[in-house]
C-alpha atoms as one frame of an Amber mdcrd trajectory, in Angstrom:
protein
  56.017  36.947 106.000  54.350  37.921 102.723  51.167  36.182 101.908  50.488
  35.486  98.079  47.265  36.339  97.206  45.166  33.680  95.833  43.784  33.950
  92.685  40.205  34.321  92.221  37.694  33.541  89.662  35.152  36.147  88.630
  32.261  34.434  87.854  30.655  37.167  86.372  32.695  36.998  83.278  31.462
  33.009  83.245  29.609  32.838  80.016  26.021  31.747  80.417  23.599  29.803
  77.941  22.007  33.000  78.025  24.884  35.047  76.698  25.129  33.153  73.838
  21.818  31.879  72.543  23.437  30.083  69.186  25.970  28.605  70.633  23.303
  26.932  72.932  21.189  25.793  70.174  24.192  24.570  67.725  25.043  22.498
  70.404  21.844  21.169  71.150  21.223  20.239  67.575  24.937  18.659  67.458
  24.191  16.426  70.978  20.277  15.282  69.284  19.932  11.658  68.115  19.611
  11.625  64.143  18.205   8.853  64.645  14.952  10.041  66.159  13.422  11.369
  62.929   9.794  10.566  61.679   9.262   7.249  60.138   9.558   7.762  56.491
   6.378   6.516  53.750   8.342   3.611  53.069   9.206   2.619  56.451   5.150
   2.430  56.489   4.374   0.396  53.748   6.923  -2.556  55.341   5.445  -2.345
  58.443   2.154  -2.539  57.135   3.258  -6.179  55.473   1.429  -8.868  56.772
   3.673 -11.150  58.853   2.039 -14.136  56.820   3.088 -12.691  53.469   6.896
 -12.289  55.133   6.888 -15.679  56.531   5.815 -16.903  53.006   8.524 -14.584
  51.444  10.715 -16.210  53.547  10.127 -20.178  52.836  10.512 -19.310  49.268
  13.888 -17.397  49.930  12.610 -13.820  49.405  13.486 -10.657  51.487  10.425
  -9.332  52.864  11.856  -5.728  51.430  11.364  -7.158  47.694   7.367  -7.919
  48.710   4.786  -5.126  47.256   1.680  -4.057  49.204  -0.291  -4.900  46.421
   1.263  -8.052  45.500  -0.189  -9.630  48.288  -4.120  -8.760  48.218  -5.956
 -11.457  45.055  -6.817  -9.439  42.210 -10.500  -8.862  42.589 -10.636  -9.162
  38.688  -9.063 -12.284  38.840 -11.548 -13.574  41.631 -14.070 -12.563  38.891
 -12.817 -14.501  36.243 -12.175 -17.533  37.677 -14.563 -20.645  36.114 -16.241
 -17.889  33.692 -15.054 -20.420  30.521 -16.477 -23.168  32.626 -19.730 -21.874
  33.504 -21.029 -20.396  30.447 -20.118 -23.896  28.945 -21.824 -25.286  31.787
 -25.271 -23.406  30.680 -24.514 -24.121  26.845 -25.111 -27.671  27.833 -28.039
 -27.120  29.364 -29.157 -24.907  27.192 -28.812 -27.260  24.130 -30.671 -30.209
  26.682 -33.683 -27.826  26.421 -33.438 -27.657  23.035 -33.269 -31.098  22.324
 -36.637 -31.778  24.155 -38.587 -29.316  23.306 -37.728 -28.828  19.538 -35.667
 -26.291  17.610 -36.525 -24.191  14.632 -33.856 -25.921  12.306 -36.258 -29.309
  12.826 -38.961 -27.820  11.900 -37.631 -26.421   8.604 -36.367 -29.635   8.152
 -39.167 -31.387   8.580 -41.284 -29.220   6.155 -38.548 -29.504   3.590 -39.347
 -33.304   3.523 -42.552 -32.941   3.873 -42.570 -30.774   0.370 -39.919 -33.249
  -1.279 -42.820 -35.932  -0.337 -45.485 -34.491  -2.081 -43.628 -33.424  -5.104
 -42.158 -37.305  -5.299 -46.349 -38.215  -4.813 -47.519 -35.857  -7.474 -47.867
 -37.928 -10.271 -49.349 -40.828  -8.442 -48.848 -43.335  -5.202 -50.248 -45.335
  -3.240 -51.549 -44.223   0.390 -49.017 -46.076   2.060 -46.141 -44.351  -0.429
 -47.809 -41.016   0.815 -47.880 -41.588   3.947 -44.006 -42.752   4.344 -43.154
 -39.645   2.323 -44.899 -36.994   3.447 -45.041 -38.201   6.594 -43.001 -40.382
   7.930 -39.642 -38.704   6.069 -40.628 -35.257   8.328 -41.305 -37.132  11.460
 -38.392 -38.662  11.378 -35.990 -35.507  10.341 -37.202 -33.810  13.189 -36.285
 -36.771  15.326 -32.458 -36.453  14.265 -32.105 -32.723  14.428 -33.354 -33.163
  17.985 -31.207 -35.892  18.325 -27.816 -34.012  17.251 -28.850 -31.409  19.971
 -29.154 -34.036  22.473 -25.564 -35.469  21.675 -24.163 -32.362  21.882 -25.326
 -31.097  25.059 -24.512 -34.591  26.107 -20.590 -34.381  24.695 -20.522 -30.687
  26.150 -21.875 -31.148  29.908 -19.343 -34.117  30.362 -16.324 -31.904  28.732
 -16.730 -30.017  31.908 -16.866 -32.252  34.450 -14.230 -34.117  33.454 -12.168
 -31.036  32.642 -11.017 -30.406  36.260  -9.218 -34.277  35.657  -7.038 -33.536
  32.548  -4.503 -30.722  31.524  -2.909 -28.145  33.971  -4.207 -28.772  37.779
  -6.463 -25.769  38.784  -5.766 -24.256  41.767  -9.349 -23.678  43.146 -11.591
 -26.660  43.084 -14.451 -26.020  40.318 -17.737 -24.189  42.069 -20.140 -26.206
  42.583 -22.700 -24.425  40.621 -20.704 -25.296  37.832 -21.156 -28.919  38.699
 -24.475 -28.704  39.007 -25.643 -27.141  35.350 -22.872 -29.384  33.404 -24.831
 -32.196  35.316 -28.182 -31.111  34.066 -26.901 -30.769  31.004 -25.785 -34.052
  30.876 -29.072 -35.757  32.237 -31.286 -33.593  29.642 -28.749 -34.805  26.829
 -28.818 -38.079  28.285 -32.910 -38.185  27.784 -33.191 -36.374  24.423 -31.316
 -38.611  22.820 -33.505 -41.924  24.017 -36.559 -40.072  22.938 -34.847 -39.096
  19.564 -33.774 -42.665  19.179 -37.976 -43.897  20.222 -38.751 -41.183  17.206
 -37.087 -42.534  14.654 -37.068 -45.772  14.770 -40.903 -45.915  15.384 -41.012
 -47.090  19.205 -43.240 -44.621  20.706 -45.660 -44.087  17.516 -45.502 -46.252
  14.578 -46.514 -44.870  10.917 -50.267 -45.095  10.536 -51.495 -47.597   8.250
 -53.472 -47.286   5.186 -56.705 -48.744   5.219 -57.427 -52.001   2.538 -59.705
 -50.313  -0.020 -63.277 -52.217  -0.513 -63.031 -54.250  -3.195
């Protein structure tokens, strides 16, 4: 009875990885994940959103993909220039409250003006108490109205911005309080110069002196 031979397999002619180094790698590079690649510059600058900013994005119906890193840090420029308009006004009212007490240099010019109109309208004769209302009370009481003009303005000024924050487009910071503070002092030294303007010129601190009766 004849046997068949059974076939065999020579495993010698069984290709290896080794025999065939490109095929190896080709088909290492066909089985990797394309997925696993390094995150790209803009896959960095959405993960570095801040998850408030995206929750905000999202109330108002926004993708967080339209959001730009530097959309959502203030403006430090802006910071700076918020209440600048107010402040300097601010110290303009003060400023002109100062004035208003302690004198400015349009008063005095003022007052010397009248005080030459007086003597020139006394030249050619007058009594004492004629030269004494001219020369003067005229001066003293010019240099009681410029003062007073300053006071009224530093007064109409310092309460322009307090009330400010009350009328036109709302703000969206509250006004610093420093701000507050110097249109408030503004407002009290207004407040004063103008009573002490008003005692000037109508004669209630100092009246005009009086000319003595001559001796008959």
């Amino acid at each position: 009875m004849n046997t068949t031979p059974s076939k065999t397999t020579d495993l010698s002619k069984t290709a290896s990885p080794a025999d065939a180094p490109e095929k190896s790698s080709a088909d290492a590079a066909v089985t990797e994940d394309p997925t696993a690649t390094a995150v790209s510059a803009e896959d960095r600058d959405e993960a570095a959103v801040p998850a408030e900013a995206t929750d905000q994005a999202e109330d108002d119906g926004l993708e967080p993909e339209d959001l730009e890193p530097e959309d959502l840090e203030p403006d430090p420029f802006t910071e700076a220039r918020h209440g600048v308009g107010a402040g300097a006004t601010a110290v303009v009212s003060a400023a002109l409250g100062i004035v208003a007490l302690t004198g400015a240099w349009s008063g005095r010019v003022a007052a010397e003006r009248e005080t030459l109109m007086g003597q020139i309208q006394t030249a050619g004769g007058s009594s004492a108490a004629q030269q004494i209302s001219e020369i003067y009370g005229d001066a003293w009481h010019t240099t009681a109205l410029v003062n007073g003009v300053f006071a009224v303005l530093a007064l109409l000024v310092g309460a322009f911005v307090l009330a400010r924050p009350a009328f036109g487009t709302p703000a969206t910071r509250p006004q610093p309080a420093w701000i507050r503070a110097v249109a408030l002092a503004g407002v009290a030294l207004g407040t004063l110069g103008v009573l002490i303007s008003a005692g000037m010129y109508f004669d209630l601190f100092l009246s005009l002196p009086v000319a003595g009766t001559p001796a008959g």
